[in-house]
N, C-alpha and C positions, 0 to 999 in steps of 0.2 A: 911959217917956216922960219927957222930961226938961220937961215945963212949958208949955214954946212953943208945942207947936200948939195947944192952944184961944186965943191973944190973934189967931190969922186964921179970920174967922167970915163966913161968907156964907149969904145966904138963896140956898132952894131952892126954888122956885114952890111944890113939891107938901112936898116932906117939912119945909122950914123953914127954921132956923139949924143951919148945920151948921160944922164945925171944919175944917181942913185936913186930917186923918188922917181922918176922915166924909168929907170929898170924894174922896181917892184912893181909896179904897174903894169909893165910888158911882161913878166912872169907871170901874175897872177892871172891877165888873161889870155896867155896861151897855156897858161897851167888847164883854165878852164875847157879851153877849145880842146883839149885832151881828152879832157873826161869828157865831154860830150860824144867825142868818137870813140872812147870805151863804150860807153852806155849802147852808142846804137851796133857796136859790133857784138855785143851782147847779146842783146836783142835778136839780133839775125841769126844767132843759131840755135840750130834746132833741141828742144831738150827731150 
């Protein structure tokens, strides 16, 4: 890590202040957590 990301800091409702490398991070796994509940709402209907 070369420095920079922690000078971009944003608050989280729930977890806080977080960094930019803390944000991508928290995106990509509730990105993921999404498509998990796409998939199985998929799943559930009938074709």
């Amino acid at each position: 890590m070369d420095g920079r990301w922690p000078r971009f800091k944003h608050t989280h409702p729930v977890l806080g202040e977080l960094d930019l490398y803390q944000w991508l991070i928290f995106v990509g796994q509730h990105e993921g957590r999404h498509k998990k509940q796409i998939d199985r709402t998929l799943k559930s209907i009938p074709t």
